[in-house]
N, C-alpha and C positions, 0 to 999 in steps of 0.2 A: 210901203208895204214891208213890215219885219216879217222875215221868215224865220225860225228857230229849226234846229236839226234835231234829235236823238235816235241813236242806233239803237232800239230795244235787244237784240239777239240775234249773234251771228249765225247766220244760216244758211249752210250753202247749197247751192244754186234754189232761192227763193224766191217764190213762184206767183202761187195763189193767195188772193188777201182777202177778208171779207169780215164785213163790220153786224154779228149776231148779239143773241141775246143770252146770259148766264145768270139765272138766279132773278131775272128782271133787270137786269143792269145791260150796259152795252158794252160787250167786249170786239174786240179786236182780233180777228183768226189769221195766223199765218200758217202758211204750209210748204214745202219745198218741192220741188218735182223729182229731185233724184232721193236715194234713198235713205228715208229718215221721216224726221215728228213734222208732226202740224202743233203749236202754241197758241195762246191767246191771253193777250194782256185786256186789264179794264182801262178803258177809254178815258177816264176821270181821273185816273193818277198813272197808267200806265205804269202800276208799282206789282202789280197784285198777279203771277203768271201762272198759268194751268197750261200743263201738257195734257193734248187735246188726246193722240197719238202718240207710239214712238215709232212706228214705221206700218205697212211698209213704203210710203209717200207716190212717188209718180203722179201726184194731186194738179189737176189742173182747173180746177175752181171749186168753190165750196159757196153752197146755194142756201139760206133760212125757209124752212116750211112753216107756212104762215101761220100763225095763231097754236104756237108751238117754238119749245130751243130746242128740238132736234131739225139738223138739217141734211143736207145730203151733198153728199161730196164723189169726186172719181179721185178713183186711187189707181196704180199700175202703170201708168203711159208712161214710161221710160225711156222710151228710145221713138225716132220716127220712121223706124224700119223693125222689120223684123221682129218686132215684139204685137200682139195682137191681143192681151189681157184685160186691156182697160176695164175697168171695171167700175159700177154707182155703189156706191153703201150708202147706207142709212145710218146714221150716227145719233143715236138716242140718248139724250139726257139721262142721268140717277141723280141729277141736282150736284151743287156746288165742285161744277165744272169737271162733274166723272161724265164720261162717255163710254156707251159701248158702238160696236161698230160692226152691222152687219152685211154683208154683201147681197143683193138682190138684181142686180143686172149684168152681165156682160157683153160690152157692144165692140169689138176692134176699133183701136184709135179714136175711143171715145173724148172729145177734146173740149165742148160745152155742154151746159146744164142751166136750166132756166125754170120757172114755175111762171103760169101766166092764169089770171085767172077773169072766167068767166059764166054770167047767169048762174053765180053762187057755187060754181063746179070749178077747180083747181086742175091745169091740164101743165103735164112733165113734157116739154122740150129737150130733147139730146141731137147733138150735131158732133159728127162723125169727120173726120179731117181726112179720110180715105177710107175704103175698104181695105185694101191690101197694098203693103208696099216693099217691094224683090227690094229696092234700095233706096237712098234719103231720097232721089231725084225723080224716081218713080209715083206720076201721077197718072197712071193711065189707068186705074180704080175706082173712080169719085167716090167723093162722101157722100154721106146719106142724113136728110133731117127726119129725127122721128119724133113721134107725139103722140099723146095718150091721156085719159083720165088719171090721177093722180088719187089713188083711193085713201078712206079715212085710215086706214090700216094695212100699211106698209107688210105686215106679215101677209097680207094676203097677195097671190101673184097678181099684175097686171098685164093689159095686151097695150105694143105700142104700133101704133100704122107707119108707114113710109110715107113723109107728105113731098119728100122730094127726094131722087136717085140719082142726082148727076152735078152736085156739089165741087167741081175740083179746088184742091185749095181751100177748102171752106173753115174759114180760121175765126171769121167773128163774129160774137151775138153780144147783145144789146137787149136788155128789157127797156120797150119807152112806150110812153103814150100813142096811139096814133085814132085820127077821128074818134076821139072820146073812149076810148078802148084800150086794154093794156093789149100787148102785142109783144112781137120780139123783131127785132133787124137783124138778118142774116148776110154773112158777106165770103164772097169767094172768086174765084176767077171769072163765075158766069155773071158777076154784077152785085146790084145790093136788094134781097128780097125785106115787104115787111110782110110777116105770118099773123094772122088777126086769130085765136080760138074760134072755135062755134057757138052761136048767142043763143040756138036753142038744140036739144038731143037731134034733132031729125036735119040740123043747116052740116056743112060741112066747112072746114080749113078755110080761111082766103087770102090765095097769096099774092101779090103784089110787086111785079118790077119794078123799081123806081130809080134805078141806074144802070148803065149797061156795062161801064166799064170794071174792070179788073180792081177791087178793093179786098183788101185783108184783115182790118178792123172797121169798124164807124163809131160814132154815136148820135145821138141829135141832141137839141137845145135853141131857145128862139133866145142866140147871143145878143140881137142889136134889138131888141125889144120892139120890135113891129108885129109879132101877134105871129109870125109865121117861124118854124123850127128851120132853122139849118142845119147842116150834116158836115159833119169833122170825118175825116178816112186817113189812112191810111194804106198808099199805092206801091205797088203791088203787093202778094204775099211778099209778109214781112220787108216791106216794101222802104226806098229812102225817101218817098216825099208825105210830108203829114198837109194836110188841106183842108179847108173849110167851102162848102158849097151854098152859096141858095137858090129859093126858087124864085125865078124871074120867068114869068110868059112862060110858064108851067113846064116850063125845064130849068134844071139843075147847073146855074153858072160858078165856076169855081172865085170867089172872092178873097183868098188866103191862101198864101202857099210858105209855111215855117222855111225861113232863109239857109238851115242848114240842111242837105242832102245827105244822107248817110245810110246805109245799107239797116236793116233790120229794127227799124219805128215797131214799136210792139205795144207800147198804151194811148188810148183815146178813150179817153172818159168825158163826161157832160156831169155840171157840178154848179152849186154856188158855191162865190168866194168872197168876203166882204160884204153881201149883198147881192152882189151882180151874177149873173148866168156869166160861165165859163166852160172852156174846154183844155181839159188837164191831156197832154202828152209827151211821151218818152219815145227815147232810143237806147237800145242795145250793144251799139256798133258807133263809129266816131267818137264826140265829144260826150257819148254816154249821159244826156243830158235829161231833165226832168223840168218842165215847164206849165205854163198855162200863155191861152192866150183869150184875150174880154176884147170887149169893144174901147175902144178908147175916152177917156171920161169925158171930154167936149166934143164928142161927135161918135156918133153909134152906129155910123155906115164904117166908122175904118176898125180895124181889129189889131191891137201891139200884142207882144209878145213880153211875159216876164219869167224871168228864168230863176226857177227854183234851186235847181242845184247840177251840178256836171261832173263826167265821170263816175258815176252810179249804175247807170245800165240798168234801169228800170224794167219789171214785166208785166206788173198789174198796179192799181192803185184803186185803195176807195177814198171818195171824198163825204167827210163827217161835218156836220154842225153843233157847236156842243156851247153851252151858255157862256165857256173863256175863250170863245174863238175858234174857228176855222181849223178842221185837221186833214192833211193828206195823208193817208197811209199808203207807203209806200214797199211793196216787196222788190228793192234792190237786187236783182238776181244778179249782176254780172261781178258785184263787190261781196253781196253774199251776206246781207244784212234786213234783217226788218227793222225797217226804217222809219221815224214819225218825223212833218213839218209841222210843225205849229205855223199857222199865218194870224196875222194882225195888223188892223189900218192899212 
């Protein structure tokens, strides 16, 4: 496997990544969480860069609205006390990579953003990392998941309901499959929930425990190609161990646990690489490292580890397929770089 590096732009503390659409083409969005721009290079030469933004950032992810290049993003989260602004915008295209950017929500500590859709109706997920917090340590506020119809026309207000009040820690979402269905995997101290939409106006939310213990991120993917998804996590909030689960006798057995321990694992992504189902994850803290790990190419029960690159201190990552290869983009938060791997063979 060649990996290839390039730092596209130094960015400090960068945050959010996410792979939309400009012009019809595939761009590459970075954004920062402290203050400052969100960019976006094109994926095909990674030569071509538009300032998306130039402030005011606190961005903790940036979402594509379907069949449409405006997308929505949160701006504001800056601190994880005492600042309660977070705030959704709406970031409308004018074409050849002008945005404008309007604010339409304010939720405290709004920390994720999802679209999921269903019975031809598009429904806005938001997940709340606390209500209120006196200091960084103070969790006795839980977060809150809301959700709502997502309407054709952003200028018109929307209503969001509370489909859950007692989130502590609730740090990860995930859009994935689940029983033929898009959905979203929600994760926090109380466990790992999946939220299904409503299939018709009159059904309601369906949610779903499917782990009990204490997770901070997940994703899923069926890595060893038996037909069933396993679940990657990350334990506890911003937790040091990264792990892979399956289901055996309809509970949840851990069969992977990444050999290095280190305080604050922040990405767990599901992805192809080469072909094969993988799960992309980083660390923050320790050897700051960036990895994947697949099944092993002569046997698909064991799962190895390959290590992309160390000392970068990763926070999010997307994974691309593109006609020259495999790309991980990477928002490098702790070196302060948006970052691309090129992978090959």
């Amino acid at each position: 496997m060649k990996i290839t590096r390039k730092d596209l732009v130094k960015m400090e503390k960068c945050y959010a990544v996410s792979v939309m659409n400009i012009d019809k083409k595939p761009y590459v969005f970075y954004a920062t969480e402290g203050n400052g721009s969100c960019v976006a290079f094109d994926c095909d030469t990674l030569s071509d860069q538009k300032v998306i933004w130039n402030e005011p950032g606190g961005t903790m992810n940036m979402v594509a609205i379907p069949d449409s290049e405006d997308f929505l993003a949160i701006q504001k989260f800056f601190r994880l006390y005492d600042w309660e602004e977070a705030t959704l915008v709406w970031a409308k295209t004018c074409g050849k990579g002008v945005y404008t950017t309007k604010p339409i929500l304010q939720l405290a500590y709004l920390h994720r953003i999802g679209i999921v859709e269903s019975n031809n109706k598009r429904y806005l997920v938001c997940c709340t990392l606390a209500e209120h917090k006196a200091t960084v340590d103070d969790w006795s506020y839980p977060g809150k998941v809301y959700a709502g119809k997502l309407p054709e026309d952003l200028n018109k207000p929307f209503k969001l309901q509370i489909l859950m009040d007692d989130m502590t820690q609730n740090h990860g979402f995930a859009r994935v499959e689940w029983n033929s269905k898009q959905a979203v995997m929600i994760t926090g101290r109380n466990g790992v929930f999946i939220i299904t939409p409503p299939e018709t106006d009159s059904a309601g939310w369906r949610i779903e425990k499917i782990m009990e213990q204490a997770v901070s991120d997940a994703d899923m993917i069926d890595i060893d190609g038996d037909g069933e998804m396993e679940i990657a996590t990350i334990e506890q909030f911003h937790g040091k161990f990264f792990r892979v689960y399956k289901k055996i006798d309809e509970k949840y057995v851990m069969i992977f646990e990444h050999q290095e321990k280190a305080e604050f694992y922040h990405v767990v992504k599901s992805g192809i690489i080469n072909g094969k189902p993988v799960f992309v994850g980083g660390c923050r803290r320790g050897k700051q490292q960036l990895f994947l790990v697949k099944a092993e190419d002569n046997n698909n029960s064991r799962l190895e580890t390959v290590l992309i690159d160390e000392g970068v201190g990763p926070s999010n990552i997307e994974i691309s397929n593109l006609s020259e290869g495999d790309i991980i983009f990477s928002a490098n938060r702790e070196i302060g770089y948006a970052t691309v791997y090129q992978i090959k063979g």
